[in-house]
N, C-alpha and C positions, 0 to 999 in steps of 0.2 A: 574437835572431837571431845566428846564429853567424856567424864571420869572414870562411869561407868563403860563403857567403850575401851579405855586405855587399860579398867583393868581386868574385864576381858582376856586382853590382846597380853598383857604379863602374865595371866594365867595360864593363857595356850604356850607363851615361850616356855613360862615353868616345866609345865608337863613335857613338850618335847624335849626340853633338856634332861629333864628325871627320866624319859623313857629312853635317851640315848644314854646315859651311864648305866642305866639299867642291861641293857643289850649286853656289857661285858659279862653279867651273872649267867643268862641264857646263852651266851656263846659256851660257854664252861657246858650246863647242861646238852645244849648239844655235842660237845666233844665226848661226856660222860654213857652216853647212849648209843654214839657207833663204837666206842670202845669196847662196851657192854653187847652191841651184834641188837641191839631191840630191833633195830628198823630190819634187820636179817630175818629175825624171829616173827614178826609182825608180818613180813612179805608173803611167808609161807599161810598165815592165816591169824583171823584174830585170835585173842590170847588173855586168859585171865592173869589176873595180879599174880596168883600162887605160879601158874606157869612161867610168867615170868621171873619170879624170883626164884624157881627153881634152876630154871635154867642159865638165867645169869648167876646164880649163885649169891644173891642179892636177898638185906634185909628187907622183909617186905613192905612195910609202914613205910621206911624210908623210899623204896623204888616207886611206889603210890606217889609218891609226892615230886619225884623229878616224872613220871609219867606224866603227870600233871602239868605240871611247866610244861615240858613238851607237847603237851594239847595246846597250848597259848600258840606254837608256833607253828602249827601244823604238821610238827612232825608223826605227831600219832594222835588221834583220835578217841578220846573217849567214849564208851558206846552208855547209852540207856541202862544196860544190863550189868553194867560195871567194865567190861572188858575192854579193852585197848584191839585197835583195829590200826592202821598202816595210814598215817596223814599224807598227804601231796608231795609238800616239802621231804617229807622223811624216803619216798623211793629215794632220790639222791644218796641216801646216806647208804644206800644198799650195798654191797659189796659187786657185786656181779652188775650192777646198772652200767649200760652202759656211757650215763652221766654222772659215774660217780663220782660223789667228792667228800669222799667217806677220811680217806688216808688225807684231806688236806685240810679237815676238821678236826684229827684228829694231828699232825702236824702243828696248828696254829694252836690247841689247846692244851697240848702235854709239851711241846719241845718250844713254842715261842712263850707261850702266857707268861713262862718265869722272868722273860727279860723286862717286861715291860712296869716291873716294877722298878726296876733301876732311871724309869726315864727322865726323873729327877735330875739324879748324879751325872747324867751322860750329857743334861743340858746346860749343867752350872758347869762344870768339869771340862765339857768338851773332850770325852772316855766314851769308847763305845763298853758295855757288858763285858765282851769279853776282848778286854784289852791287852790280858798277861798272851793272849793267843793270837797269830795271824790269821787271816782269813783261810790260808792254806792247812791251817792247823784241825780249824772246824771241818771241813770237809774231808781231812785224812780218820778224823776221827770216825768217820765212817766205815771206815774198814775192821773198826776195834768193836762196831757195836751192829751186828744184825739186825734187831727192832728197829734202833735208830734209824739203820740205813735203807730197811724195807718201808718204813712211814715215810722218808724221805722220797726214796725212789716213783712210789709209787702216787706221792700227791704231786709231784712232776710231772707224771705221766698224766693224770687226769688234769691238769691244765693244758695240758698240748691237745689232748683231744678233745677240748672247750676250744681251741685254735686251728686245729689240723683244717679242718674242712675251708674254712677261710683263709685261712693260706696258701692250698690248692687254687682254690677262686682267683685270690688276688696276684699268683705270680703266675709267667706262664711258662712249668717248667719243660714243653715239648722241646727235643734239642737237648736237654741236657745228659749229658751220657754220665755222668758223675756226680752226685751229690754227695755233699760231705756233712755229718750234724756234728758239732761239733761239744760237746759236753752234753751230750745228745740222750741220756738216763736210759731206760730201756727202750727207747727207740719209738714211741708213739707218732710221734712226728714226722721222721722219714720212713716208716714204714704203711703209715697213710699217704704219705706221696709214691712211693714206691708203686702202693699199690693201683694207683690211679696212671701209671706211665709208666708200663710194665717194660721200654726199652733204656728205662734208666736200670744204673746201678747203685749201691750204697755204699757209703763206710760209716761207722758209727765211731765217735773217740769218747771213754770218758773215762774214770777211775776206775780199780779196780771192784770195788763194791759195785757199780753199775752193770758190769757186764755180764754174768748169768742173767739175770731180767731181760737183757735186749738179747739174749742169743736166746734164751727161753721164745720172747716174743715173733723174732725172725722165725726162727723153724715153724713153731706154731702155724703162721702166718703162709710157710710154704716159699718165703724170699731166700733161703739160706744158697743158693747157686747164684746170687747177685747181691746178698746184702751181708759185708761184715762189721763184727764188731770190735772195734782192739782198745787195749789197754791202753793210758798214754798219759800225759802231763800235756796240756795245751799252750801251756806256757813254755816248752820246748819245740814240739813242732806239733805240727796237722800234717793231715795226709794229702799228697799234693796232688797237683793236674787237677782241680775239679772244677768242672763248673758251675756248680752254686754251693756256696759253703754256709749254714744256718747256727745263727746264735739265736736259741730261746731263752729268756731269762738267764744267761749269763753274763753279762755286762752291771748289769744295776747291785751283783756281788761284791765288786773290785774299786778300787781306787781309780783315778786316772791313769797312772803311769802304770798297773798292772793293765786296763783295757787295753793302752797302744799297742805294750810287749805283744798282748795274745790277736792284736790286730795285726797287727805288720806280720806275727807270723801265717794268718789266714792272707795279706796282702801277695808274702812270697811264694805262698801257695797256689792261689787264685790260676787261673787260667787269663790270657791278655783283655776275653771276650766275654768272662767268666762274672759271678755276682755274686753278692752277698746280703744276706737278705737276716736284719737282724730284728727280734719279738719282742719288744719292751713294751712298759708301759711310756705313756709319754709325760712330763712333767707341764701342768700349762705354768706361762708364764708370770696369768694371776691366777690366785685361786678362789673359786666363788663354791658355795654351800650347794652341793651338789653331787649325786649318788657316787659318779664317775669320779670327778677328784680329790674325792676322803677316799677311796679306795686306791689312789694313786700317794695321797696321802701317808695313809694306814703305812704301806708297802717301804717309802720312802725312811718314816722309825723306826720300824723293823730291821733294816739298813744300815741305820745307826747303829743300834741297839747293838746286834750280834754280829755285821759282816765288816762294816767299813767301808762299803759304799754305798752308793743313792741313787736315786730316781733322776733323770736328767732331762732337760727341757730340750728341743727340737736344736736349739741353736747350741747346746750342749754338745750331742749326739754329732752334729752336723761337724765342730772344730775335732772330736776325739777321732772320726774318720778320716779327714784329713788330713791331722797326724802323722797315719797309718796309709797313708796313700790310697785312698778314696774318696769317692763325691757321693756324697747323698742324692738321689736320684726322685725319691717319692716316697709318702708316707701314707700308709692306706689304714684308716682305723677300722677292727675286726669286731664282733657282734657281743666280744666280752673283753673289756677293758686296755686288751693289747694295740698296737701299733705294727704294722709291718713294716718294718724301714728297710730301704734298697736301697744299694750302695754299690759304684762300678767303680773298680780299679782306674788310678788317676793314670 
């Protein structure tokens, strides 16, 4: 390979590396602009600079310039005439879309971004962020903080329904007269199954900040004479007799020894003929430079950072249910990063 050639090929490494640290500044601008409602603003119709900055209440010279940036990424459009029109990517950021992922951009950018300065100290240290607190500490703190707990709640909810429909696909709940979700947010999840097996029933568990959302979403929905939602600690019990009981994203929060406690309690719950069926990402065993396992990646320091647990590989997943007196049964990969893992009582 000649020299010219090799440096080429340093030059392209270069740029893709400058263009992946770079992505942290733009992920900021996009967290800056559904916070802001632009892409809300934009859906109703294009919109000059002054409109915009009146109505975000935004200086204008500077809004011009994260508009800008957000032209780079399609989230809005620059038009010929100066005006901003509504990019591809930016429906998402919509509020009312219903693939939005407005509340989980603005989650990763106002309530994670700060950790991830500590990644340093957590890696020499071996200290997650927030270590004077347990992981049960972050999550009650939800109850003390409104915003906090509606960006939370509600960037939950639009990952479930990036999952719901494939999950329906991949299990097949005809038969089951009870489903249980369990740390279950406002109910996205079982009330997309719900509505697809109109002779099952529901129970929803999760904290007490979660539950107007999911009784909001039930009535809405017209499930309230088969689907409830109670308050509860999972770590004390779940609601029993059911036959499929769902953990989405809550496992990859906890330790080991916090997983079994809240398994064994879904195990004494379970039904003999009954399942469980848990959402994770899955950990590969290598990892190669690849959309899907920086994204599993990503997930995994984040993990570190603020909860105290981690992403876990197949043969991980597979001992912690066993544990708990379960057999991993099948692992079905869904159209956005998750895993469905099924698990039958041993």
């Amino acid at each position: 390979m000649s020299e010219h050639i090799k440096e080429q090929d340093r030059a392209g490494d270069a740029a893709q590396l400058v263009n992946l640290i770079n992505c942290a500044v733009l992920s900021q601008a996009a967290c800056v602009a559904a916070e802001l409602g632009i892409p809300d603003l934009l859906a109703q119709s294009p919109k000059t600079l002054d409109e915009l900055a009146q109505a975000t209440s935004s200086h204008g010279p500077s809004l011009r310039r994260l508009l800008r940036a957000l032209a780079t990424l399609d989230l809005c459009r620059e038009r010929e005439d100066g005006a901003f029109a509504l990019g591809s990517l930016g429906t998402i950021l919509c509020t009312e879309a219903p693939s939005s992922l407005r509340s989980w951009t603005i989650l990763c950018g106002r309530h994670l971004w700060p950790l991830y300065a500590h990644l340093l100290r957590s890696v020499r240290a071996g200290t997650r962020t927030r270590s004077r607190i347990s992981t049960r500490q972050v999550f009650r703190r939800l109850e003390h903080d409104a915003d906090a707990s509606q960006v939370f709640n509600r960037a939950m909810a639009e990952l479930s329904r990036l999952v719901a429909a494939d999950l329906v696909r991949l299990h097949d709940f005809s038969g089951k007269r009870l489903i249980v979700d369990v740390g279950g947010g406002h109910g996205d999840l079982l009330t997309s199954i719900l509505q697809v097996h109109p002779d099952a029933r529901g129970v929803l568990l999760d904290l007490p900040h979660a539950i107007p959302g999911a009784v909001e979403r039930i009535d809405r929905l017209g499930l309230g004479g088969r689907c409830r939602a109670l308050s509860g600690d999972f770590f004390q019990s779940v609601a029993p007799d059911g036959d499929a009981y769902l953990l989405k994203t809550i496992l990859h929060d906890w330790s080991d020894k916090d997983c079994i406690s809240l398994l064994r309690n879904c195990r004494k719950a379970v039904k003999p003929d009954g399942s469980l069926l848990v959402v994770e990402r899955v950990m590969p065993d290598h990892m190669q430079p690849c959309a899907q396992h920086r994204s599993v990646a990503r997930m995994d320091l984040t993990m570190m950072l603020g909860f105290g647990g981690h992403e876990r590989t197949e043969a991980e997943f597979r001992a912690l249910l066993e544990h708990a007196g379960f057999t991993l049964v099948k692992i079905s990969p869904t159209a956005f990063e998750f895993c469905v893992l099924e698990a039958r009582p041993l």
